[in-house]
N, C-alpha and C positions, 0 to 999 in steps of 0.2 A: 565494343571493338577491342580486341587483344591486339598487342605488341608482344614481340618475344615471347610469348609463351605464358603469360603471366596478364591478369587482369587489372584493373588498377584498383581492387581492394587488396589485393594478396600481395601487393606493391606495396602499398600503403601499411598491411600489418606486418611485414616483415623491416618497415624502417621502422614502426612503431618497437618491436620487439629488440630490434638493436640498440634505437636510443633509450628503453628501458631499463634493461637491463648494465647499461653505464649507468643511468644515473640513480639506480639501488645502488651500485656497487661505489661510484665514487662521491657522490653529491648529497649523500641522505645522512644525517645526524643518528638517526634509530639504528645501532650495532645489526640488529634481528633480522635488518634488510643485506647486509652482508651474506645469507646464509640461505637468501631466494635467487632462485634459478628461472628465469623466464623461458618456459618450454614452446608457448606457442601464444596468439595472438589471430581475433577475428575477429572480425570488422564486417560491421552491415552495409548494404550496400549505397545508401546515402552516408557512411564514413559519421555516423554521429555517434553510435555506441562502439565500443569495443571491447571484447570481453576478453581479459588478462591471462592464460594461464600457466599456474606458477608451480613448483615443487620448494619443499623446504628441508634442509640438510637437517631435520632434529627427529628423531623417537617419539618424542612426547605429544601426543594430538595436543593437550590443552594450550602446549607452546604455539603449534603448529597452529590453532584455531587463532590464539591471538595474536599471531604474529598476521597471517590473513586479515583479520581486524584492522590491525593497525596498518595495514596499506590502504582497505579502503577507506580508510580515517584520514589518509594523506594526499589524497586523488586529486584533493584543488591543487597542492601543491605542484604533485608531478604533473599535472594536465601542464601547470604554467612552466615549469622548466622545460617538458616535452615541446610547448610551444617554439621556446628559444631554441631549442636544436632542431627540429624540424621545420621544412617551409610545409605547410599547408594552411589554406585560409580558415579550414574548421578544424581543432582537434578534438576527437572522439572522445566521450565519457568514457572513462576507466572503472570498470567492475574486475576485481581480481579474485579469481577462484585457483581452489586448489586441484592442481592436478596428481593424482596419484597413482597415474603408471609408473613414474619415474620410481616412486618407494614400492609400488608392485614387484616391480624388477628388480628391484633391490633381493629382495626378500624372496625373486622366486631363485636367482644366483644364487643367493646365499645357502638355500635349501639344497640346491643342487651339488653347490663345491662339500658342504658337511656330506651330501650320499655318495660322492665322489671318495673322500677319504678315509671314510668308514669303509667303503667297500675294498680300497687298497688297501687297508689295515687287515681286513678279514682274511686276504688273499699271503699274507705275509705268515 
């Protein structure tokens, strides 16, 4: 049965991905989680798994692998904080993977703006 337009897993991982992303940013002791972005969030449809996914503001994959590490190193913890900010009677296992359109994008801008100004330089 849908409401609004919106089913109730796609409910459920978009408060999942709000109260996440607080509490990387304001409630987590690990600096590394200041510098993850939670891009998106899905959830199975018994609401028991959910799979995290995140970008990270760094260059360096082997940062960028352990920094991923260490969230799913921390999953009991935020399950239980995620508990307290959200009401639901179960919350979802947290698997967090890296997503990497967001540094795709990065990097295809970036290629772009350098053809861009090479090509106004040519023209001068």
């Amino acid at each position: 049965m849908k409401r609004r337009g919106f089913d109730r897993t796609q409910r459920v991982a978009d408060l999942i991905q709000k109260a996440l992303a607080q509490l990387l940013l304001h409630d987590m002791t690990d600096d590394r989680f200041r510098l993850v972005t939670v891009t998106g969030v899905t959830v199975t449809r018994d609401l028991s798994y959910a799979k995290v996914y995140v970008s990270v503001l760094l260059d360096d994959e082997v940062k960028i692998k352990d920094t991923i590490t260490a969230l799913n190193r921390t999953v009991k913890s935020l399950r239980y904080n995620l508990a307290r900010e959200i009401d639901l009677r179960i919350i979802p296992e947290l698997k967090f993977i890296y997503d990497e359109s967001t540094a795709h994008g990065f990097k295809i801008s970036t290629l772009i703006d350098s053809a861009v100004k090479k090509s106004d330089g040519d023209k001068k």
